[in-house]
C-alpha positions as MATLAB code, in Angstrom:
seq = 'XXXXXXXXXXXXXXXXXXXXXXXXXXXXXXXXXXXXXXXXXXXXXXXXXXXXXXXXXXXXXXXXXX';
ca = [
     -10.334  -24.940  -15.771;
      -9.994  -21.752  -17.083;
      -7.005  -21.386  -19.835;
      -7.236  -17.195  -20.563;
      -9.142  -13.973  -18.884;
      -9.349  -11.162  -20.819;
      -9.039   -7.589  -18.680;
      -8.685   -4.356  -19.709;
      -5.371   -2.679  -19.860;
      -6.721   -0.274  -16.777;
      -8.138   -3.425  -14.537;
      -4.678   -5.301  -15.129;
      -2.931   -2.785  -13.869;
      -4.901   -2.134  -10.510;
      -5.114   -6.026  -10.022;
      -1.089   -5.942  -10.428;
      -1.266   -3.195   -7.822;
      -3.047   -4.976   -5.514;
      -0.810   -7.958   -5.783;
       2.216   -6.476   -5.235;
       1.227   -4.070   -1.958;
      -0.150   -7.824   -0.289;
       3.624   -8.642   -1.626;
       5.342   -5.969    0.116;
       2.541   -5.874    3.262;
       3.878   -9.887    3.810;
       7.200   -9.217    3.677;
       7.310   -5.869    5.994;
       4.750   -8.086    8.446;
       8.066  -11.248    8.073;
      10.450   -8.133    8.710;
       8.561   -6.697   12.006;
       8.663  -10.131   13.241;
      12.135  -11.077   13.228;
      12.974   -7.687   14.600;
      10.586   -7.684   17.426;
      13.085   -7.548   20.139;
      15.323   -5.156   18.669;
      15.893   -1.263   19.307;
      13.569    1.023   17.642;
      13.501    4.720   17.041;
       9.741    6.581   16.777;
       9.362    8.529   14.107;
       8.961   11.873   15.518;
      12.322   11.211   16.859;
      13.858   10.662   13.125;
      11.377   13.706   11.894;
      13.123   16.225   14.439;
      16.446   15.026   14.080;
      17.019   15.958   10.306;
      14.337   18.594   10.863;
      11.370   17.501    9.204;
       7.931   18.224    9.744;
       4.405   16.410    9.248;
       3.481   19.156    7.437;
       6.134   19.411    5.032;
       5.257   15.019    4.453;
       1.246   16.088    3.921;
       2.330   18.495    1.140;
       4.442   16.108   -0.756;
       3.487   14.316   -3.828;
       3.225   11.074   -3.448;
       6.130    9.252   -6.678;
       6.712    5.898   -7.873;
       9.209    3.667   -7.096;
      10.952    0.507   -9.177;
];
């Protein structure tokens, strides 16, 4: 049984990554699932009502969060 791993600094932080997108990937899968039967609104619909294009989303940068 192994008792310490030694990464680098760089391969820490992409396994952390990677850990916490399967995180948030479970719960919005948990979240889609209880709502199943409930009202949704597309998208496009949202997009047009406060006027945003998929254009304008393309040319943003993507930022961090937390």
């Amino acid at each position: 049984m192994a008792t310490a791993v030694i990464l680098s600094p760089e391969e820490y932080t992409r396994l952390s990554e990677i850990e916490e997108n399967h995180i948030l990937l479970a719960e919005a899968c948990e979240r889609l699932e209880k709502n199943e039967n409930s009202h949704r609104i597309p998208m496009a619909d949202v997009m047009a009502r406060h006027g945003i294009t998929q254009e304008e989303l393309d040319q943003m940068e993507d930022i961090a969060i937390g």
